[in-house]
DRENTOR-103610 format. One line per field, with one value per residue (C-alpha): residue number from 1; residue in three letters; x, y, z. Coordinates in nm, 3 decimals, padded with zeros to 5 digits. Layout:
i	c(NUM|...) $
aa	c(ALA|...) $
u	c(X|...) $
v	c(Y|...) $
w	c(Z|...) $
This chain:
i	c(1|2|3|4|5|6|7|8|9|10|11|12|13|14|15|16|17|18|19|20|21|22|23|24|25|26|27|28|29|30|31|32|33|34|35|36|37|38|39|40|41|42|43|44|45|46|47|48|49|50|51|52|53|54|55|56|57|58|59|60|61|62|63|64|65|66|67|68|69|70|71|72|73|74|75|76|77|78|79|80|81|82|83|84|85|86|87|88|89|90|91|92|93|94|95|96|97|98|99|100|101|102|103|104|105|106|107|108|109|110|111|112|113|114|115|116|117|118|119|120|121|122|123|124|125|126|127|128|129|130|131|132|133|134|135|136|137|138|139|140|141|142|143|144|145|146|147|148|149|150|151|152|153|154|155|156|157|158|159|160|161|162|163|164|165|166|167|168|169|170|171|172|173|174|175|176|177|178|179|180|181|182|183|184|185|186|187|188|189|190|191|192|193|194|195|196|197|198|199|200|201|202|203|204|205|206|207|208|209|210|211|212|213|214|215|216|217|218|219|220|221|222|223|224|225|226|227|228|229|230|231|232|233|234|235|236|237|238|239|240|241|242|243|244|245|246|247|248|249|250|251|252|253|254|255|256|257|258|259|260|261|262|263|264|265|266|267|268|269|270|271|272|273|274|275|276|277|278|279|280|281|282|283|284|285|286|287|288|289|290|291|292|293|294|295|296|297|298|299|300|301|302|303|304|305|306|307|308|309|310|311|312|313|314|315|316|317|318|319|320|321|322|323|324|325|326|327|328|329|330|331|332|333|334|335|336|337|338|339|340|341|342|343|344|345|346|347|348|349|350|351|352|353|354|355|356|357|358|359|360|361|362|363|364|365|366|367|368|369|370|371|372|373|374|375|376|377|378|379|380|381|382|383|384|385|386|387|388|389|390|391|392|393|394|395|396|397|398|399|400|401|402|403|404|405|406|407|408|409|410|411|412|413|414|415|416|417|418|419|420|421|422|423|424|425|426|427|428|429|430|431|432|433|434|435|436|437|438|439|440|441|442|443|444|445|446|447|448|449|450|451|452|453|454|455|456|457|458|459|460|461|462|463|464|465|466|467|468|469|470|471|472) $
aa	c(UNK|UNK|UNK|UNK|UNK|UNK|UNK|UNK|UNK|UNK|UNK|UNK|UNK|UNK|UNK|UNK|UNK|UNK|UNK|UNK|UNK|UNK|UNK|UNK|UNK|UNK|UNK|UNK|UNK|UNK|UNK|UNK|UNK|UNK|UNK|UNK|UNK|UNK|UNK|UNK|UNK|UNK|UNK|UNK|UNK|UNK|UNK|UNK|UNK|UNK|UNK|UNK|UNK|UNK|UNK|UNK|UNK|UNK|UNK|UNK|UNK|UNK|UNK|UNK|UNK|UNK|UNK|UNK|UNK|UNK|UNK|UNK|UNK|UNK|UNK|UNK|UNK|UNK|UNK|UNK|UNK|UNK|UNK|UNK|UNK|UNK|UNK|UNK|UNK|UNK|UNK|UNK|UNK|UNK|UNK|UNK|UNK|UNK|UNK|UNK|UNK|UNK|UNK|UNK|UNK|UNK|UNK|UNK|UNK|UNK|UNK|UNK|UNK|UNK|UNK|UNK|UNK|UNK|UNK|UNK|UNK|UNK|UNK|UNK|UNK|UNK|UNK|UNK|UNK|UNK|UNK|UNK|UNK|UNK|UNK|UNK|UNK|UNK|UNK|UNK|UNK|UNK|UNK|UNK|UNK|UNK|UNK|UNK|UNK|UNK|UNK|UNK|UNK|UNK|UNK|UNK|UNK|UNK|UNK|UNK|UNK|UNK|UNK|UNK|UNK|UNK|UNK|UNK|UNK|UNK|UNK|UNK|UNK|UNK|UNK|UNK|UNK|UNK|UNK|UNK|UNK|UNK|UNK|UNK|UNK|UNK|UNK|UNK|UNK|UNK|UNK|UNK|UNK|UNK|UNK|UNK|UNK|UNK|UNK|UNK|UNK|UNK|UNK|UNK|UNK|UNK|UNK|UNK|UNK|UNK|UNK|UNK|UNK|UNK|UNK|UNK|UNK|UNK|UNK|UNK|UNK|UNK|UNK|UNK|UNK|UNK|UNK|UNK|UNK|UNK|UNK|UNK|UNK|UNK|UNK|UNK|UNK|UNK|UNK|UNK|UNK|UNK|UNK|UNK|UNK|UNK|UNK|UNK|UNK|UNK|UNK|UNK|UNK|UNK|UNK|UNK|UNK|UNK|UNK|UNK|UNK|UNK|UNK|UNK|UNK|UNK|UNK|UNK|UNK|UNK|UNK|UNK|UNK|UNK|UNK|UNK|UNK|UNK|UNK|UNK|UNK|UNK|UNK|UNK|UNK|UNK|UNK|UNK|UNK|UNK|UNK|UNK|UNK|UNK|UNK|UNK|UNK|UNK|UNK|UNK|UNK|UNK|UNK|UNK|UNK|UNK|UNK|UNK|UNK|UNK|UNK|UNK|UNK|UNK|UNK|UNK|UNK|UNK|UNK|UNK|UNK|UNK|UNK|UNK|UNK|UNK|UNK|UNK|UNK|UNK|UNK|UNK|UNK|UNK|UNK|UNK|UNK|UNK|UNK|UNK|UNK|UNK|UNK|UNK|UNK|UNK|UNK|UNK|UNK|UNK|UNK|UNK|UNK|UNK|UNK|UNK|UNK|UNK|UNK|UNK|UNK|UNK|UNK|UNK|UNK|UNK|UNK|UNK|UNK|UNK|UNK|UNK|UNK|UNK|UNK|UNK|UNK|UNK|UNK|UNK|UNK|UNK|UNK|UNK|UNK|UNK|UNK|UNK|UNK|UNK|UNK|UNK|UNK|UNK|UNK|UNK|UNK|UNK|UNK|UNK|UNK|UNK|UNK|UNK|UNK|UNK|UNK|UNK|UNK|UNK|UNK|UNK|UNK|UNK|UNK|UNK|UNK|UNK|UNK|UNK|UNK|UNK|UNK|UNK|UNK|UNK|UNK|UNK|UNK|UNK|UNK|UNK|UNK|UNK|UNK|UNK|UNK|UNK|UNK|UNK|UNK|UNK|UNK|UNK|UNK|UNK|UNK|UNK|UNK|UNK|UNK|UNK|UNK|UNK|UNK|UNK|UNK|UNK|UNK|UNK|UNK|UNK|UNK|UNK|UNK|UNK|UNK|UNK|UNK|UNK|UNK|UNK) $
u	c(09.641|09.667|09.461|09.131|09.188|09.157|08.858|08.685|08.777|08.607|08.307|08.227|08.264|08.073|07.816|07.834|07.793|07.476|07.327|07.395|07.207|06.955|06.895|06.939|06.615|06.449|06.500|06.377|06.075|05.945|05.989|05.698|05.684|05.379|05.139|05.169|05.163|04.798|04.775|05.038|04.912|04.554|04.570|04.896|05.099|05.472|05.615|05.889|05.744|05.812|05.446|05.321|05.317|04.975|04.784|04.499|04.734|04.686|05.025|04.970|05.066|04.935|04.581|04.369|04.287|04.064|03.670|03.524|03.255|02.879|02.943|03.155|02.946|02.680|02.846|03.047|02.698|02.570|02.883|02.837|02.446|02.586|02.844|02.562|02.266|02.482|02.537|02.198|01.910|02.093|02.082|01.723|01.487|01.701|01.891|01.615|01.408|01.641|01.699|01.327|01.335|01.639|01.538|01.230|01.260|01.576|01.541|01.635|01.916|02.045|01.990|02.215|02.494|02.521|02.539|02.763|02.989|02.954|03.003|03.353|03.484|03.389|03.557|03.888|03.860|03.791|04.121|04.319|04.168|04.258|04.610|04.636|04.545|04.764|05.082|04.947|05.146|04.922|04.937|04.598|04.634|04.609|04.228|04.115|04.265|04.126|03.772|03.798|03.908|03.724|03.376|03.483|03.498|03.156|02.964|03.103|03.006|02.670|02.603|02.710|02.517|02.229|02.222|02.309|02.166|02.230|02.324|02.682|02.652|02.452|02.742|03.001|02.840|02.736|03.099|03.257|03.005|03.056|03.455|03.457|03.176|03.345|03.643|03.487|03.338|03.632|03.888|03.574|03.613|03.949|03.881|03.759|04.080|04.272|04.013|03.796|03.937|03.844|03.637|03.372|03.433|03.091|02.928|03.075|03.059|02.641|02.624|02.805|02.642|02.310|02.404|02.299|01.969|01.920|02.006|01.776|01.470|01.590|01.657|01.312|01.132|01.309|01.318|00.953|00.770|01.007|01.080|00.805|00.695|01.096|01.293|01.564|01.660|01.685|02.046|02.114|02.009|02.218|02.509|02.458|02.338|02.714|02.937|02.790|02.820|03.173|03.330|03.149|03.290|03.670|03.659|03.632|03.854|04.210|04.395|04.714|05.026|05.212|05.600|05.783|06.062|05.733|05.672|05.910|05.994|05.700|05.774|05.467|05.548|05.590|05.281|05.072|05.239|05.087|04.728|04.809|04.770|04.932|04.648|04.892|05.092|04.751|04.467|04.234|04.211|04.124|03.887|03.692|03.708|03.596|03.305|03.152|03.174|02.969|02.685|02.680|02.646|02.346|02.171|02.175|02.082|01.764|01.743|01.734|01.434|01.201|00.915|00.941|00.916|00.621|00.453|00.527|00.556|00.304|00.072|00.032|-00.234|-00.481|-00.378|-00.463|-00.678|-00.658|-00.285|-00.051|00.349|00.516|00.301|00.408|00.765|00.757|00.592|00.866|01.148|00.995|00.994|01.317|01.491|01.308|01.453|01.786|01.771|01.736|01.941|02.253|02.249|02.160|02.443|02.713|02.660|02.670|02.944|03.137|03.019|03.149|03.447|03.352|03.306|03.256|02.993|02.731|02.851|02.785|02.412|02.357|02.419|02.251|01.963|01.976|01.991|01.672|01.511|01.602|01.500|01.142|00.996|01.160|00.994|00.643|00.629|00.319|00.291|00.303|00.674|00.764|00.681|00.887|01.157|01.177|01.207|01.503|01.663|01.657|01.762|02.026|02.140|02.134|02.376|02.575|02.706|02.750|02.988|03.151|03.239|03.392|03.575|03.734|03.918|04.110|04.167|04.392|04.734|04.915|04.826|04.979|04.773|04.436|04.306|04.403|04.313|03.944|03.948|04.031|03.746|03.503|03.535|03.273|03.048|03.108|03.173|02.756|02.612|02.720|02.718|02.429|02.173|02.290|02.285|01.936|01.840|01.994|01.798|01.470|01.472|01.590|01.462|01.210|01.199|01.166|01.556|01.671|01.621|01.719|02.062|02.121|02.024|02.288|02.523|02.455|02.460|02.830|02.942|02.854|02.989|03.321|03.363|03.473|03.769|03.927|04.163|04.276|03.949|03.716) $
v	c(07.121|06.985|07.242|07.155|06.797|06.832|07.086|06.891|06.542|06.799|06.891|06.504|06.394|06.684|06.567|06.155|06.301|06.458|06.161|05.959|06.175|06.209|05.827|05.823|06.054|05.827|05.522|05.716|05.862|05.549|05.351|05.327|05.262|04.987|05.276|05.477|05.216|05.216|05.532|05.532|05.211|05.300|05.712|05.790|05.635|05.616|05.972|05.755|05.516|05.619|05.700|05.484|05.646|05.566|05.742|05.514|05.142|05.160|04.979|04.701|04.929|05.225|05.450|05.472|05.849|05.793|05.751|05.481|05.494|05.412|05.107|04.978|05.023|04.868|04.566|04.514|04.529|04.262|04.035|04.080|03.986|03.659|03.601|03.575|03.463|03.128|03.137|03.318|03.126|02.837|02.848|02.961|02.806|02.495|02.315|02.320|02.175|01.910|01.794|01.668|01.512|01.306|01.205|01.367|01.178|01.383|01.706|01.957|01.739|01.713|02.078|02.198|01.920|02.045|02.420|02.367|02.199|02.477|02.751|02.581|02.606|02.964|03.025|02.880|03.033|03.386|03.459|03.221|03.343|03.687|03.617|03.392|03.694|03.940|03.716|03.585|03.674|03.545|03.727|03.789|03.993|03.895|03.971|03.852|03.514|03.390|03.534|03.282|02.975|03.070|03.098|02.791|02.599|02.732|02.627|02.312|02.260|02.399|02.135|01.872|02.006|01.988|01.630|01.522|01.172|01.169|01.419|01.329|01.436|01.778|01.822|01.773|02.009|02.268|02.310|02.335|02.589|02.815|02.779|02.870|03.120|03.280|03.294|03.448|03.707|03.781|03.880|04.099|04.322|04.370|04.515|04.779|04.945|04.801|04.997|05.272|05.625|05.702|05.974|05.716|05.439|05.506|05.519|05.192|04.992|05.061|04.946|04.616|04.587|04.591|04.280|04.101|04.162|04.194|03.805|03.699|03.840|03.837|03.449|03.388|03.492|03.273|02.973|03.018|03.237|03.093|02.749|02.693|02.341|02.228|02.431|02.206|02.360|02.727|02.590|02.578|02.971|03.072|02.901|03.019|03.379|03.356|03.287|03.545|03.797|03.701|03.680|04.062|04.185|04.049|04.163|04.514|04.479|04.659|04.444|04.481|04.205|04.168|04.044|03.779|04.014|04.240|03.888|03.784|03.385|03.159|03.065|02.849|02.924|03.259|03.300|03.131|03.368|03.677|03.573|03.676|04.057|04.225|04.453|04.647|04.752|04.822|04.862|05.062|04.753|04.539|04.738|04.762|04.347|04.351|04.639|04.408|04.115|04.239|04.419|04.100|03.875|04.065|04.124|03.792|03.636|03.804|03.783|03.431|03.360|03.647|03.416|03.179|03.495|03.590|03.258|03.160|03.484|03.704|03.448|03.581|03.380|03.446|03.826|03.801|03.525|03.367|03.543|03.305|03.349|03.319|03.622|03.806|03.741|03.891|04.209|04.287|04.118|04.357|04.670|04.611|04.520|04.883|05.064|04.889|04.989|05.385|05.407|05.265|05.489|05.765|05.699|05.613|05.947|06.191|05.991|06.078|06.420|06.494|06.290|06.166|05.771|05.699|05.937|05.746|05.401|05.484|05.634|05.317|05.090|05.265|05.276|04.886|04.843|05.115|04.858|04.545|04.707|04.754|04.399|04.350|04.612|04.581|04.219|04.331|04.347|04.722|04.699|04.496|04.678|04.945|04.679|04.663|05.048|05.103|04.782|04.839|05.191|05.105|04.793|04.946|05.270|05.002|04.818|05.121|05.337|05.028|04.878|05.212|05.267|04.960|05.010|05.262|05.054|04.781|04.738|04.721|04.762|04.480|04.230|04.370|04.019|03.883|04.158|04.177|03.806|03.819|04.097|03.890|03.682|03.915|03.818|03.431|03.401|03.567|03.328|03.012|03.121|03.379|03.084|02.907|03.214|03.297|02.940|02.992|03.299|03.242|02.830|02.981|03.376|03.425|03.637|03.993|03.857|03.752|04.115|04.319|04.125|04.166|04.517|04.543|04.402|04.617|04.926|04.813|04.764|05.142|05.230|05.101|05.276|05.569|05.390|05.374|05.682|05.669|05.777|06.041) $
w	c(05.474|05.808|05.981|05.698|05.783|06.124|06.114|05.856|06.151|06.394|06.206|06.117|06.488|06.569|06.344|06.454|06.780|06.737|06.533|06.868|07.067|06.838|06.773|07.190|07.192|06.946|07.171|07.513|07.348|07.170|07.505|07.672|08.095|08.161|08.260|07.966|07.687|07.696|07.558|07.311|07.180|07.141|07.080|06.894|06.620|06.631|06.547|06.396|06.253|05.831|05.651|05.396|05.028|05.018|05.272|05.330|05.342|05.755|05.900|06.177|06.512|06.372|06.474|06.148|06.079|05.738|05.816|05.701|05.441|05.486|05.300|05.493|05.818|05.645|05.521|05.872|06.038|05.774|05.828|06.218|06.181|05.961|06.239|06.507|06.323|06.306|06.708|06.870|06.674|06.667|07.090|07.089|06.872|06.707|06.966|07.193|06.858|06.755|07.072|07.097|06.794|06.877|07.257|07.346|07.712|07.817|07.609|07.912|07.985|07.647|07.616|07.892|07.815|07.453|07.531|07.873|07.560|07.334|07.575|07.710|07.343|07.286|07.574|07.415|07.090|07.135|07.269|07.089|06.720|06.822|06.899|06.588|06.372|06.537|06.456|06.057|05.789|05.489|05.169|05.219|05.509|05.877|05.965|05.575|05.573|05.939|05.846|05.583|05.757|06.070|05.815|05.621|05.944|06.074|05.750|05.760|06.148|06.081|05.793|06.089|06.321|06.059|05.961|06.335|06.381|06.796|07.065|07.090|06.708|06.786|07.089|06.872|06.572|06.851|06.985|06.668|06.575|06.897|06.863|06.461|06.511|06.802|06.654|06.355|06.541|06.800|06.428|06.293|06.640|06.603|06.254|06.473|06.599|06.293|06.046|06.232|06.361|06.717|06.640|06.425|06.658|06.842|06.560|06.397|06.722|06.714|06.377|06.506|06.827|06.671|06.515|06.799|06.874|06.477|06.478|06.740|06.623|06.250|06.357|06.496|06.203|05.974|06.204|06.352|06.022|05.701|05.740|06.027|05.850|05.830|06.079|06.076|05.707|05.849|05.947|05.571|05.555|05.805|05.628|05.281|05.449|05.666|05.342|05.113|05.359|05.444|05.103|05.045|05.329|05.267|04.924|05.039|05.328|05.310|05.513|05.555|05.519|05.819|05.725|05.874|05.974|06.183|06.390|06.666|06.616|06.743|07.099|07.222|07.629|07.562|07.301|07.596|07.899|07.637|07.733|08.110|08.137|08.473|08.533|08.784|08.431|08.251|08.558|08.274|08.080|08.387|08.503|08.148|08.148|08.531|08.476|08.131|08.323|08.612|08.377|08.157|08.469|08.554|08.234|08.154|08.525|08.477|08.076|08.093|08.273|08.123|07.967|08.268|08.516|08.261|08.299|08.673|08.823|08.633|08.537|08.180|08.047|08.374|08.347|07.969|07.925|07.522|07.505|07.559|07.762|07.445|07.335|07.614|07.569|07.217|07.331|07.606|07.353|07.068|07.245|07.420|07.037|06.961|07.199|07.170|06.775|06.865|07.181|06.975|06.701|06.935|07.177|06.933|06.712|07.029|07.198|06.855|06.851|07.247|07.211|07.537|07.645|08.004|08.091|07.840|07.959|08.324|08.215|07.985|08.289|08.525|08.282|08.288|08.683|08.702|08.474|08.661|09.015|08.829|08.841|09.191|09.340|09.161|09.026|08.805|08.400|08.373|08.569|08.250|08.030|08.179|08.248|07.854|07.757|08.000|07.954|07.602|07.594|07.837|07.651|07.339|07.429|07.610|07.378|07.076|07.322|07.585|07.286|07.141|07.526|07.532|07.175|07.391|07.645|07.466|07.644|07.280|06.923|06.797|07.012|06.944|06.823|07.137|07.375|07.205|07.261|07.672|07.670|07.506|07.814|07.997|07.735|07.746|08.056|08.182|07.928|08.090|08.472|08.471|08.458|08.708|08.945|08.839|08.892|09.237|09.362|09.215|09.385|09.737|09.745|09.482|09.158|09.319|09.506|09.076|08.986|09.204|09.271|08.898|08.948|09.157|08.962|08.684|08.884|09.007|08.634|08.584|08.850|08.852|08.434|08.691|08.808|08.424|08.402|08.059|07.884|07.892) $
């Protein structure tokens, strides 16, 4: 009796034993060092991490394998075009507008006080909304419930912003519009890596990125072509336009609940020391923020000053006497927007079908800094018009597959919202420094000196997509 007693003692240490080392292995394997966690994070999910019983529920920290439908791509592109259409005509055509009609003494002045405002508060909400989703634990999902508040608080500023009866009224309306329309758009990105497998992410980032130039000229036609007698009531599209599309696109979104006991408590130093990101632990992520920062910077120096290059430089309306600048704007906006259309789809399918990232993001720059050099090196109107084939082939393959690269960039899954939010920096950044640089070079060196420094720029963004080691 004694001898079974202390064989079966035996067998169960033997037994606790082994569960210890096991468990041990668990631990050492799902410990990441800093310069691995990139990868884990964005390729792999958890090997111990239990499945969900329902195969397409995707959990917070984990890579989504299921495509997504062609419904879905459509209606995220739709709800990206409402996101935008509420920001980029807005900036173009109605501030400029309203700003006469309130003080049409000081309307350049106004102008560049109200969007200065503006761009300061997208600044602060595009990282801050991301991080805000990544920690929610509404019912309604984490993503779901801040596209709501973040579109309820964008209609609201746009009605403000509508019936403004002063500047410090359109300043005040403008800002809250950039910070709740940034916002908006910074928790639709991140539905990117929460939703979208990596081998559809080129794919699904074209349909998004098309968004934007979609919105500009989309933007135009209504503000300029729909309500050209009363464009002060195009606001009131956009609104209507940016809650129908939202409410579609959260009623088909599977978001999933995050629990309290998946949150750590709320620690404000500590949620504020998360926005700093060591790029010594995660350099590939640095260097995607640095490389979009340096394109963007100069795309937009140059972007901004096309129709007065067009006017000043080119001297449109002697070249083409009874056309006017703004004529000649729309011919090298349209047939950039053209190419930009084709290029994206184009890029984003064959970067899917080659698995491959950084080779198409190098070309798509480089594309962009051949197009820039053009006008600095013949400042004639044929050199435009080449200016807006490669621009907008570059531009458009640009954003489809960078977009794509940097979803495999982010340090950790669980912060995507907040990571996405840091990266849209590059982006917010350009749009309120690039001016003044352009302003710069073309007072003290001329315009040839405003391209071909942004050429530069561009070409170094390319560049520098060789010096990320974590994708192909």
């Amino acid at each position: 009796m004694s001898k079974r007693t202390s064989k079966s003692s035996a067998t169960r240490a033997g037994k606790n034993a082994s569960n210890r080392a096991r468990e041990q292995a668990n631990v050492v394997t799902s410990t990441e060092s800093p310069h691995s966690s990139i990868t884990t994070a964005s390729k792999e999910p958890e090997k111990n991490v239990i499945p969900s019983p329902r195969s397409d529920v995707i959990t917070a920290n984990e890579e989504p394998v299921k495509k997504v439908s062609l419904l879905f791509q459509i209606l995220y592109f739709l709800v990206g075009l409402s996101g935008n259409s509420v920001l980029l005509p807005v900036v173009i055509f109605l501030i400029p507008f309203q700003a006469n009609l309130l003080d049409p003494n000081h309307v350049a002045l106004n102008v560049g006080l109200i969007e200065s405002i503006g761009g300061v508060a997208i600044l602060i909400a595009a990282p801050l909304a991301g991080a805000i989703s990544d920690r929610s634990t509404s019912r309604f999902g984490r993503r779901r419930f801040w596209l709501m508040i973040h579109m309820l608080g964008a209609a609201l500023s746009i009605a403000l912003l509508a019936s403004a009866p002063a500047i410090w009224v359109m300043a005040l309306g403008w800002a809250l519009v950039q910070f709740f329309g940034g916002a908006l758009l910074t928790v639709l990105q991140a539905v990117t890596p929460d939703q979208v497998p990596t081998v559809q992410r080129g794919t699904v980032s074209a349909w998004f990125g098309l968004a934007i130039p979609f919105a500009a000229v989309i933007g135009g036609v209504v503000v300029n072509v729909s309500f050209k007698h009363t464009p002060l009531r195009s606001y009131y599209f956009f609104l209507v336009f940016l809650v129908i599309a939202v409410l579609i696109f959260v009623a088909i979104l599977r978001d999933r609940r995050l629990t309290q006991a998946e949150v750590e408590p709320f620690d404000l130093q500590r949620f504020l020391a998360r926005f700093w990101i060591d790029p010594r632990l995660h350099p590939d992520f640095a260097w995607a923020l640095l490389t979009r920062l340096l394109l963007f910077l100069g795309y937009y120096a140059a972007a901004s000053f096309i129709l007065v290059y067009i006017d000043k430089g080119l001297n449109y309306s002697k070249l083409f006497p009874g056309q006017t600048t703004l004529q000649g704007t729309m011919v090298v906006q349209g047939i950039e927007t053209l190419c930009i259309v084709v290029s994206s789809f184009v890029a984003g399918i064959i970067s899917d079908k080659i698995k491959r990232r950084k080779p198409i993001v190098i070309a798509a720059a480089l594309l962009i800094a051949a197009g820039l050099f053009a006008p600095a090196l013949s400042p004639t109107w044929n050199a435009m018009l080449v200016f807006s084939v490669l621009l907008g082939l570059g531009y458009g393959s640009y954003l489809a597959v960078d977009t794509a690269l940097i979803t495999l960039v982010l340090p950790k899954a669980e912060d995507r919202g907040r990571d996405l939010g840091i990266i849209n920096l590059a982006l917010a950044v350009p749009l309120i420094v690039s001016p003044l640089i352009g302003s710069a070079l073309i007072n003290s060196l001329g315009y040839s000196a405003l391209f071909a420094v942004s050429g530069v720029l561009a070409a170094l963004g390319g560049v520098l997509v060789l010096q990320i080691k974590s994708v192909r």
